[in-house]
C-alpha positions in Angstrom: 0.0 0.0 0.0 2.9 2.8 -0.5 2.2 3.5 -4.1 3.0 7.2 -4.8 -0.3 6.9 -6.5 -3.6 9.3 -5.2 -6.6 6.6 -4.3 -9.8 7.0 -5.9 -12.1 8.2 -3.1 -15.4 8.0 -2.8 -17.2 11.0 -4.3 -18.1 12.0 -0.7 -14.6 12.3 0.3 -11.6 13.8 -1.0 -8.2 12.9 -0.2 -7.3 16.5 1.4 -5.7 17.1 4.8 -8.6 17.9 7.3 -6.2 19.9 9.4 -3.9 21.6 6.5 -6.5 21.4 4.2 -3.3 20.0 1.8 -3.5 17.3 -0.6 -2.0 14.0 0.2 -1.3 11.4 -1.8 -2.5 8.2 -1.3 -1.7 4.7 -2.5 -3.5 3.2 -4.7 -5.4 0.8 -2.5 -8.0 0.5 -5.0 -6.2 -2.7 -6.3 -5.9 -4.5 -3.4 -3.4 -8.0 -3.7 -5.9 -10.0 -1.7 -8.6 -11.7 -3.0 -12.0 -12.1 -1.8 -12.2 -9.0 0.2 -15.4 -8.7 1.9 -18.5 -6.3 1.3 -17.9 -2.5 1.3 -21.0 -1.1 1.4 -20.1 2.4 2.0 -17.3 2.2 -0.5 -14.6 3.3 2.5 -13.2 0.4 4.0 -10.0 1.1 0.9 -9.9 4.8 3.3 -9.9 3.1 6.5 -7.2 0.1 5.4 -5.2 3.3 4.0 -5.8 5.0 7.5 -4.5 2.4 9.5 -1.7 1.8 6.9 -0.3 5.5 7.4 -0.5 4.8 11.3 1.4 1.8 11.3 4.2 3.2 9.0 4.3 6.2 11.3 5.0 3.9 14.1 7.4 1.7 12.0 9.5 5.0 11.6 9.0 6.1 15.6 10.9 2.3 16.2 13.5 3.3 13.5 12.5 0.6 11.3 11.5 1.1 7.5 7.9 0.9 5.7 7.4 -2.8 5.2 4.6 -3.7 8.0 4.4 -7.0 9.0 2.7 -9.3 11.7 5.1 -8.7 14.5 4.7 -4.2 13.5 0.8 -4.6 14.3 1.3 -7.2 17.4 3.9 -4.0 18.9 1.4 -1.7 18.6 -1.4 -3.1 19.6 1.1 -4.6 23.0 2.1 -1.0 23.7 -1.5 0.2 23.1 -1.8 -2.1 26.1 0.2 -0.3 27.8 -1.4 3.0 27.1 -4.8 1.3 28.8 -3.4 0.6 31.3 -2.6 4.4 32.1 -5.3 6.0 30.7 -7.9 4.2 32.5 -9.4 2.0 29.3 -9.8 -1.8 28.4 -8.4 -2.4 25.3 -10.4 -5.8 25.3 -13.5 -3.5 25.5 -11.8 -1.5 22.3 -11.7 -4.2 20.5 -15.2 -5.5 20.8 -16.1 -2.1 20.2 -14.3 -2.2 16.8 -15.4 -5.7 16.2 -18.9 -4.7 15.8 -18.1 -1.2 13.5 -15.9 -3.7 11.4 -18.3 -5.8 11.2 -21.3 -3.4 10.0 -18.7 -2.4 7.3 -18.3 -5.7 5.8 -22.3 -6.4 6.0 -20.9 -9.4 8.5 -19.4 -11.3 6.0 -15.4 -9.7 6.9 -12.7 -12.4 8.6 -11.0 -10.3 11.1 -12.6 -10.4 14.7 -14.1 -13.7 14.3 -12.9 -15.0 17.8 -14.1 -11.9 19.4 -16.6 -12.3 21.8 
């Protein structure tokens, strides 16, 4: 997902900076390399995989590594967002049953992630 292409957006979003009100470029996530991706019904979920893309890469560069995420990236930042629960007075378990039902609204409950979340 680090094209240096822009991502066709839906036509109710653009891909401009909501604080700098700059354009960035996105990747082209339109062409995803998995297959069988589930429902989008809001034609967004390409935004939101870009979203969390561009977070993980920022934290890939915090840890002085380089832009390739991979399994053990997410596993560190979801571990030290652990860590941030634990001072700021939140469950991540609860988080993530919270996202488990958004994600799952966004794939019309056909989407593979979360499906040992109870």
């Amino acid at each position: 997902m680090h094209a240096d292409t822009v991502a066709t957006l839906p036509s109710n979003h653009d891909n401009t900076n909501m604080k700098s009100g700059l354009q960035v470029p996105y990747p082209d996530v339109a062409h995803s390399t998995v297959a069988n991706l589930p429902p989008d019904p809001d034609n967004l979920n390409d935004l939101r995989a870009q979203q969390a893309d561009d977070t993980l890469v920022s934290f890939a560069r915090q840890r002085g590594e380089d832009d390739d995420i991979n399994l053990e990236t997410l596993s560190d930042l979801l571990r030290r967002m652990g860590h941030w629960c634990d001072r700021n007075g939140f469950q991540l378990a609860d988080a993530v049953r919270m996202a488990a039902t958004s994600y799952s609204a966004e794939t019309e409950g056909r989407g593979r992630q979360f499906e040992h979340v109870g």
